[in-house]
C-alpha positions as CSV (number, residue, x, y, z in Angstrom):
1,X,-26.4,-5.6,-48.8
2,X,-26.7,-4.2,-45.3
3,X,-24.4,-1.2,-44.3
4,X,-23.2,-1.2,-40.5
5,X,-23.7,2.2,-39.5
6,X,-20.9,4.5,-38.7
7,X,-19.8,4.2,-35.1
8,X,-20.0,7.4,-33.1
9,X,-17.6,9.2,-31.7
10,X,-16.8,8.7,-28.0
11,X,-17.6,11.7,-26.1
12,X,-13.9,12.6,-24.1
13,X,-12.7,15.4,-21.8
14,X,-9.8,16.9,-20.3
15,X,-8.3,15.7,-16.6
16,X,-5.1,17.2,-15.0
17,X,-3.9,14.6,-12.2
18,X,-4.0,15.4,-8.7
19,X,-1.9,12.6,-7.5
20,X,1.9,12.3,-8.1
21,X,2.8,9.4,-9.2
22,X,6.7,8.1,-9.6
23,X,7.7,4.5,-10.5
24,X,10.4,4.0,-7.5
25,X,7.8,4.2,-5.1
26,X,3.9,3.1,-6.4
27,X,3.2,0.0,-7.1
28,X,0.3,-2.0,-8.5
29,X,-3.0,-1.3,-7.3
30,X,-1.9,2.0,-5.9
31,X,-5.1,4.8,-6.1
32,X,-4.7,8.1,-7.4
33,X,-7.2,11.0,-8.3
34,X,-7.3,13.8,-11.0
35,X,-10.0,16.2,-11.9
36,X,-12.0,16.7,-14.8
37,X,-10.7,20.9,-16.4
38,X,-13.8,21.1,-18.5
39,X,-17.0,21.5,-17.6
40,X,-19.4,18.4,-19.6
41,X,-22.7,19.1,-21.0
42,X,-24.8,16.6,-20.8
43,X,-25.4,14.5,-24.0
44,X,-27.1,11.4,-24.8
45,X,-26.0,8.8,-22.0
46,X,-23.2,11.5,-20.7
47,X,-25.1,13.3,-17.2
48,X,-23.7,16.7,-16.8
49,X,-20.6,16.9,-15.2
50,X,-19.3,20.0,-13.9
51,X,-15.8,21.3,-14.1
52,X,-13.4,20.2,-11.3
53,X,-15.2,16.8,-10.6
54,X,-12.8,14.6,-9.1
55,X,-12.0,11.3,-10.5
56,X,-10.0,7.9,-9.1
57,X,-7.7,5.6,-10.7
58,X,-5.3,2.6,-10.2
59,X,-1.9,1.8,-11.1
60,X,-2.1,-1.2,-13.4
61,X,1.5,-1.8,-13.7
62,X,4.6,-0.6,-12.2
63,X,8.3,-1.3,-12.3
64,X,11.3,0.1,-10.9
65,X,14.3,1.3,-13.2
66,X,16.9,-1.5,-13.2
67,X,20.7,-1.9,-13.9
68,X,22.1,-2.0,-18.1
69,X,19.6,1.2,-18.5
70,X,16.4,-0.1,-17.7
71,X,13.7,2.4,-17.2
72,X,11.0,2.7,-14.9
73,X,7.1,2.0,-16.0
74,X,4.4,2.5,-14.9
75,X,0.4,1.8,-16.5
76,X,-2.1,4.1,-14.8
77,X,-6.2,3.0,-15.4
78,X,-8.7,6.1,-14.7
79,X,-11.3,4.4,-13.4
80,X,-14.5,6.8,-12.5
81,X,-15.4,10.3,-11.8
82,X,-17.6,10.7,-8.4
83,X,-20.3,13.2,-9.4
84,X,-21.7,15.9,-7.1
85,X,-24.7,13.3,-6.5
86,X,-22.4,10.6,-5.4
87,X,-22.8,8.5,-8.7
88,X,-19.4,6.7,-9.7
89,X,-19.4,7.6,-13.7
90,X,-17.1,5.0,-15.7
91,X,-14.0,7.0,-17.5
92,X,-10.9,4.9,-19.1
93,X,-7.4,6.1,-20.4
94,X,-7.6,7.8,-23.9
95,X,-6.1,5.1,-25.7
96,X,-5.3,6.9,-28.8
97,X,-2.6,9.1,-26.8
98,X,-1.2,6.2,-25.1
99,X,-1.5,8.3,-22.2
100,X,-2.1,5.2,-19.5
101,X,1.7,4.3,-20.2
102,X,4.9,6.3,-19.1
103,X,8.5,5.1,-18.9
104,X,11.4,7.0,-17.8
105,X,14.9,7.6,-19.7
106,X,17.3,4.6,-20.4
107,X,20.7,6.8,-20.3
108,X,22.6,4.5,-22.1
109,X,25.3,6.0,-24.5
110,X,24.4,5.4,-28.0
111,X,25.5,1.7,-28.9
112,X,27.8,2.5,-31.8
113,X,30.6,4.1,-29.6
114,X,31.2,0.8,-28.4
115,X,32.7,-0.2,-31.9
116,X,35.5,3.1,-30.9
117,X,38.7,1.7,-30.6
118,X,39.7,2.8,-26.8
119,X,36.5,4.3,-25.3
120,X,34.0,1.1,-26.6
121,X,35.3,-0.8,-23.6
122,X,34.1,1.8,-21.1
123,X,30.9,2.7,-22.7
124,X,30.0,-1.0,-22.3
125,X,30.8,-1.4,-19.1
126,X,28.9,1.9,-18.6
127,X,25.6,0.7,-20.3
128,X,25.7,-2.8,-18.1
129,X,25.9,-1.0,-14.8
130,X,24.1,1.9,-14.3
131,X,20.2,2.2,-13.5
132,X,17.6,3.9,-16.2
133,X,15.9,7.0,-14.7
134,X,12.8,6.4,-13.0
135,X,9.1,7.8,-14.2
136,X,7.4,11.0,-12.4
137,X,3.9,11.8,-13.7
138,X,3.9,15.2,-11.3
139,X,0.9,16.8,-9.8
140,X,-1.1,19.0,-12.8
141,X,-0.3,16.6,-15.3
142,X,-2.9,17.0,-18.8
143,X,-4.6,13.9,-19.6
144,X,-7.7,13.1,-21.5
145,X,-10.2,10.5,-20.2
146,X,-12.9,8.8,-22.1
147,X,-16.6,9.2,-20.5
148,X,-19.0,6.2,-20.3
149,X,-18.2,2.8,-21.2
150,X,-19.2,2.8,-24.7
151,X,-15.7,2.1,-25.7
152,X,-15.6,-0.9,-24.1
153,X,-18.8,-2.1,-25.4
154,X,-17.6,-1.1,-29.1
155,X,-20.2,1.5,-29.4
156,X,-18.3,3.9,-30.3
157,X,-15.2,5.0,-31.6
158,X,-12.3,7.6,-30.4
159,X,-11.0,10.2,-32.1
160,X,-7.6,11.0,-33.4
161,X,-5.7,13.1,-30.8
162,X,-5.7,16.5,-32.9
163,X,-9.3,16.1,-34.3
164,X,-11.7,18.6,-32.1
165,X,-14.2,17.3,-29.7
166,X,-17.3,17.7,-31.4
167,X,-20.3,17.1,-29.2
């Protein structure tokens, strides 16, 4: 019987964002940039990549907060990091963290004090009419981007978020 060999693990590195980002104002398609924090030795189809390299991204998906405590959203792609030759290397979210996707604060009061005699009535009304809190992703944010396209191509495999990044 033939094994499939293990996958490898896809090679990730730490980003901070450059841009601010904040779901009552972006909107799809907007561009944003971040840096890589750690420097990247090269390994196997990774190039070198030195600390502070600068990367660009899209939002994929935003949406305003709305009324009955609907929060804002937004779903950010890292897209590449420009390398001191010019080269546009591939990078994509970390989707073990879930990082690509942010939504802000509902507000609503906790549904069960609308069954209180005398203050349910209010905290109804209060939960239909007021506006969830929007979604900041402020300058300096931590992020963790996945080098290469391997993971798309099913080459190789990310890690848990707490496992280390063995190279």
């Amino acid at each position: 019987m033939n094994e499939v060999p293990p996958l490898p693990r896809c090679d990730v590195a730490d980003a901070q964002l450059v841009t601010r980002l904040d779901s009552a104002v972006n909107a799809p398609g907007d561009a944003f940039t971040f840096t890589l924090v750690e420097h990247v030795v090269a390994r196997g189809p990774v190039p070198e990549i030195p600390a502070g390299t600068k990367g660009f991204g899209v939002v994929a998906f935003a949406d305003h907060a709305h009324g009955q405590g609907a929060p804002g959203k937004l779903v950010v792609e890292p897209r590449y990091l420009l390398l001191p030759d010019g080269t546009h290397y591939p990078v994509m979210a970390d989707p073990q963290l879930g990082e690509n996707f942010a939504q802000g604060a509902t507000r609503n009061v906790p549904g069960a004090l609308e069954l209180v005699p005398g203050i349910g009535l209010a905290v109804t009304g209060y939960n239909a009419l007021h506006r969830g809190k929007e979604v900041v992703l402020d300058k300096g944010m931590p992020f963790r981007v996945v080098l290469g396209d391997e993971l798309a191509a099913a080459a190789c495999f990310v890690p848990p978020p707490d496992a280390p990044n063995v190279r």
